[in-house]
Every structure is written in C-alpha cells, then in structure tokens.
C-alpha positions in Angstrom: -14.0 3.0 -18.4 -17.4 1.6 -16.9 -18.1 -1.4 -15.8 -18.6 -3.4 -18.8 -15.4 -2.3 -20.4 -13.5 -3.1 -17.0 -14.9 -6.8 -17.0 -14.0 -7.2 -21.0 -10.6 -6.1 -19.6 -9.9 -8.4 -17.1 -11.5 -11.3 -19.2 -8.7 -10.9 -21.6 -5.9 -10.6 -18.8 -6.3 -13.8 -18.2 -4.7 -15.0 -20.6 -1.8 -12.4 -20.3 1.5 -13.0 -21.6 3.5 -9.7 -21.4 1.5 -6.8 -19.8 3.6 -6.1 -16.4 1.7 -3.3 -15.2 -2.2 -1.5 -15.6 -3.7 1.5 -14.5 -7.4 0.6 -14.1 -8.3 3.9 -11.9 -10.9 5.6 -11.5 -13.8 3.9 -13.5 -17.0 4.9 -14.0 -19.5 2.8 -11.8 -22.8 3.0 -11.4 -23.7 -0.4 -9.2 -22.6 -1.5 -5.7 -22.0 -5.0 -6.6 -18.2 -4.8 -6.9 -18.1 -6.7 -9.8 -15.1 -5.0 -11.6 -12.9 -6.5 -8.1 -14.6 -9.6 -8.3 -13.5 -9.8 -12.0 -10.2 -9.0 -11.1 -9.8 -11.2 -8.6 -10.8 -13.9 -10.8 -7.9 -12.4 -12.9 -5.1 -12.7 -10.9 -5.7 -15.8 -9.9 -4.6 -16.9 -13.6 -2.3 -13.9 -14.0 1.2 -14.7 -13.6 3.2 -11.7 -15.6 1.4 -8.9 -13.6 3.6 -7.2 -11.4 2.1 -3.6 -10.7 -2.0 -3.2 -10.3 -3.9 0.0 -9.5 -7.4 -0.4 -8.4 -7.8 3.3 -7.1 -11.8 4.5 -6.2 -13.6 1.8 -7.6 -15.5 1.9 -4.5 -14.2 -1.5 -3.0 -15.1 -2.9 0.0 -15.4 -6.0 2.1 -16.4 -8.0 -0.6 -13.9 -7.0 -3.1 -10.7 -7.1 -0.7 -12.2 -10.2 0.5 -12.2 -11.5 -3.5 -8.4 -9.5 -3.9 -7.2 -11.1 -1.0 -8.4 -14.6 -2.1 -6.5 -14.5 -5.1 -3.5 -13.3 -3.8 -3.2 -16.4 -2.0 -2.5 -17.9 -5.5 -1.4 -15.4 -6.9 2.6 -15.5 -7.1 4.0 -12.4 -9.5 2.0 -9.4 -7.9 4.5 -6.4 -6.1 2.1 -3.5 -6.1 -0.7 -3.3 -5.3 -2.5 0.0 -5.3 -6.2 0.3 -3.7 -6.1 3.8 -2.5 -9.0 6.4 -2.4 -11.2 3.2 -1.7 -13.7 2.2 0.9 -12.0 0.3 2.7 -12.5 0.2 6.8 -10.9 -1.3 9.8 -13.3 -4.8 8.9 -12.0 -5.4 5.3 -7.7 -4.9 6.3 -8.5 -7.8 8.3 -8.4 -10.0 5.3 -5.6 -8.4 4.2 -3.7 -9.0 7.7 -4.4 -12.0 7.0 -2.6 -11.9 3.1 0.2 -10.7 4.7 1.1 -13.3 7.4 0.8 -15.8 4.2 2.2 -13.9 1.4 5.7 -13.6 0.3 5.1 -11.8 -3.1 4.0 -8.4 -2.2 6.5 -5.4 -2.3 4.2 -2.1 -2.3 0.6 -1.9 -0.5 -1.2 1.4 -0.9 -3.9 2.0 1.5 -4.2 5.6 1.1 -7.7 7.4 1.8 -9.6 5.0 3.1 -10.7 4.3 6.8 -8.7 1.6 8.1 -8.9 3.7 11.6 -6.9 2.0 15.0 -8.0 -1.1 14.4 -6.9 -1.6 10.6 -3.5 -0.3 11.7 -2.5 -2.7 14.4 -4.2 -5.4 12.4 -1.6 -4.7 9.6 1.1 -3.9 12.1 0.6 -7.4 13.5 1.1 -9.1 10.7 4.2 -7.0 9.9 5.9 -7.6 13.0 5.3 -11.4 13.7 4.6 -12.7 10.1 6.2 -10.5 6.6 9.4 -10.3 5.8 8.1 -9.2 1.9 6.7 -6.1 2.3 8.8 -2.9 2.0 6.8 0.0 1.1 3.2 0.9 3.0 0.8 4.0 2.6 -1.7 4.6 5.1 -2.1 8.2 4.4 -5.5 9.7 5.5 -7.1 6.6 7.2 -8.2 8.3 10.2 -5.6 6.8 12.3 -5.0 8.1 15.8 -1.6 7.6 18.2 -2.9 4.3 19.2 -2.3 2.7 15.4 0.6 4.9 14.1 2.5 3.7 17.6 1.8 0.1 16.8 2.7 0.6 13.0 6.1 2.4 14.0 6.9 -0.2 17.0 6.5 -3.0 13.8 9.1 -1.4 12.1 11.2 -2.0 15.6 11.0 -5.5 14.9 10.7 -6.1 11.1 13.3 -4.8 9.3 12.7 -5.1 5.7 9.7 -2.6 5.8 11.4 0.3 5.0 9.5 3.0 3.0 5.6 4.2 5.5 3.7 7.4 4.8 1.2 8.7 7.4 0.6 12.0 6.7 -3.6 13.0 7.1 -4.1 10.9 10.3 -4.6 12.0 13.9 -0.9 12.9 15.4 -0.7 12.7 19.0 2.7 13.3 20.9 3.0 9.3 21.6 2.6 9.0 17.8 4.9 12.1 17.0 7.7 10.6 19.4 7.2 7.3 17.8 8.1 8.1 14.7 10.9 10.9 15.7 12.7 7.9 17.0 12.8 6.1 14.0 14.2 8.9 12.5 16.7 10.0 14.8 18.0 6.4 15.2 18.4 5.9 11.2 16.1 3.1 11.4 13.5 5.0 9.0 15.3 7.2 6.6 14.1 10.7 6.0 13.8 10.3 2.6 11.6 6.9 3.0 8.6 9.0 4.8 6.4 11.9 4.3 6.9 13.3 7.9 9.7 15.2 9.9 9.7 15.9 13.2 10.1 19.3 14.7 10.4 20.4 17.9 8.0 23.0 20.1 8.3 24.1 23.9 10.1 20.8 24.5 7.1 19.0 22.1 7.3 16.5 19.4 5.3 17.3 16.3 5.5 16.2 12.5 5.6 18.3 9.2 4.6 16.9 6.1 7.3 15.9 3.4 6.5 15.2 0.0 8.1 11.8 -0.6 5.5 9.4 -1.6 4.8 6.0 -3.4 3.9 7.5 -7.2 6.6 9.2 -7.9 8.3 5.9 -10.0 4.6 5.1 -11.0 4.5 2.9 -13.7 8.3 1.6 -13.9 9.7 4.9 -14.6 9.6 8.7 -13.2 6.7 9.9 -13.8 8.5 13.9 -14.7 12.5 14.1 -15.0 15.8 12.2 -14.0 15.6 10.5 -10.5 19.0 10.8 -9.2 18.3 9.0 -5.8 16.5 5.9 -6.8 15.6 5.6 -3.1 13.9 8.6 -3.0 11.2 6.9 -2.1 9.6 3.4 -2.8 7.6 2.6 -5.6 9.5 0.1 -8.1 12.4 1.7 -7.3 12.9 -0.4 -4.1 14.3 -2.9 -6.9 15.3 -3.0 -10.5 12.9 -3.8 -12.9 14.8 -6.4 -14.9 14.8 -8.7 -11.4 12.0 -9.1 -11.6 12.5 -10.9 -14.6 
C-alpha cells in the first residue's frame, strides 16, 4: 500500500459500520510528512466500531502520535493499538502518557522497536501507576531501555494492578532491573506466562532469559497457527472475549 492508497483507506473508515479490526502495516512511503497518521487520526476520531489497529513502520513520529493521541481522546471503541517498529522516542510517549492518565478505552499498547529510552519508560510508568486502571497488556521490547525505566515500569505494576501482561526483552538489563522483575515473578504478581523474561540465577546474580510469550500470538481475534488451549497465554484479545466487546 503507498500513501495514496492508505489515505483512500482511511477516508472510507470513516464512515465504518462493521470492520473491528485492520492491519495497515508496513506501507510503502516515500515522504516524511506523516500524512497516512494524520489521516488516521482524523479517522478515529469518527470511528466508533474499530477495536484493533496496527500502524507498524510507517515511520511515525512526533507529529503522528501527537495526531493518534489527539484522537484518542475522542475516540471511545479502540483496545489495540499497535505502533511498533516505529520512530517513536522518549519526546513523542509523552503525549501518549498523557492519553493514558485520560483514557479508559485502551486494552493493548504496543511500543515495540522504537526508542522510547529511560525517559519514555517512566513517563508511561507514571501514568500507569497514578492514573490507568484500563490498560492490561504493554510491549516495550527493544526501546533501549536501561535499569532506570524497566525499575520504574516493574515498581508501576506494584501499584496498579490491572496491568498484567509487559514484555521487555531487547533492552539494557542491569541487576536492579533483573531483581525487579524476579520479584514480580516470584511473588505471583506477574505470571510467567504474561512476560517474555525468566529469571535465572548466577554466582548469587539475577539475570533474565528470554521467553517467547508475546502480544501477536491471538493477532487479529483468533490464533494466528493452532488451538490455544491457555487463553491467557499471553495478552492480545485474549485478555477478554470478543463478543464483550459487543
């Protein structure tokens, strides 16, 4: 799809009465404007059956999540929300800190691959600890995240209790992060199967090995290859049945 086709596309969601779910990933762009979010956003403000959106590499960046994060605020059916593999820095998750502390619609935020760094993290982990009660599944995998953000992020999760389902692998372990997250594990309060990290022990050391649980596995309503027997396996639209939604 290029740009073009991705604005005809949007146009016409507008006046969507049934679509619940679009894959609009990896375009082909050849301009810097961010158009194809701005169209989007312009979408969703008048989008009311959308529940499930993926925006991955289409190259947003301040200017798009600022236009995403505008509509949101009117925007009342939206659970997932996918902008991974973006360009999205520790500047831009400021606005959507600030969607979070406001919004009580989102489910599932996908961040993964972009560069939301320290910062971005306890921006997000702010908002999730004083503000959301809505949110239940993140992914900040590979944002260049060091111990300082990944502490943060785990001592929200202390404090809000609906945020159940975070993946972290591909940022910067240190031990305080390691630790962090071993004790949410070892004290049940994040579930094994809810993360893409275990902790193992070295010389009296805390370290994390990857896990392969992550948020696409129930991509698009269903799974993606086979029977799911544990519908908790890990977050997705599996966090709740599609029909209540509806």
């Amino acid at each position: 799809m290029g740009t073009q086709c991705l604005i005809a596309i949007a146009s016409v969601l507008t006046q969507n009465k049934a679509v619940k779910a679009i894959n609009l990933n990896r375009p082909l762009l050849y301009s810097q404007e961010e158009e194809t979010a701005v169209h989007v956003a312009l979408m969703l403000k008048n989008n009311s059956p959308l529940v499930e959106l993926h925006l991955c590499k289409h190259e947003i960046r301040s200017l798009g999540v600022k236009r995403l994060c505008e509509a949101l605020y009117e925007n009342c059916s939206l659970r997932y929300l996918d902008l991974s593999c973006n360009k999205i820095t520790r500047d831009d998750v400021k606005f959507l800190g600030e969607l979070l502390k406001q919004n009580r619609t989102l489910e599932i935020l996908d961040l993964n691959s972009n560069r939301i760094e320290d910062d971005g993290a306890i921006y997000l982990s702010e908002a999730l600890a004083l503000y959301n009660r809505t949110l239940k599944a993140l992914s900040v995998v590979s944002n260049n995240i060091r111990g300082k953000g990944l502490v943060a992020l785990s001592q929200s999760m202390k404090i809000n209790m609906e945020l159940s389902y975070i993946y972290i692998w591909g940022n910067n372990f240190d031990e305080a992060a390691s630790t962090a997250f071993s004790e949410l594990i070892q004290a049940g309060r994040l579930k094994p199967n809810c993360t893409d990290v275990e902790p193992y022990e070295v010389d009296g050391h805390v370290h994390l090995a990857e896990l392969s649980h992550g948020l696409k596995k129930h991509y698009y309503w269903a799974p993606s290859y086979g029977e799911v027997n544990n519908t908790a396996a890990n977050a997705s639209l599996a966090i709740a049945a599609v029909s209540e939604y509806f």
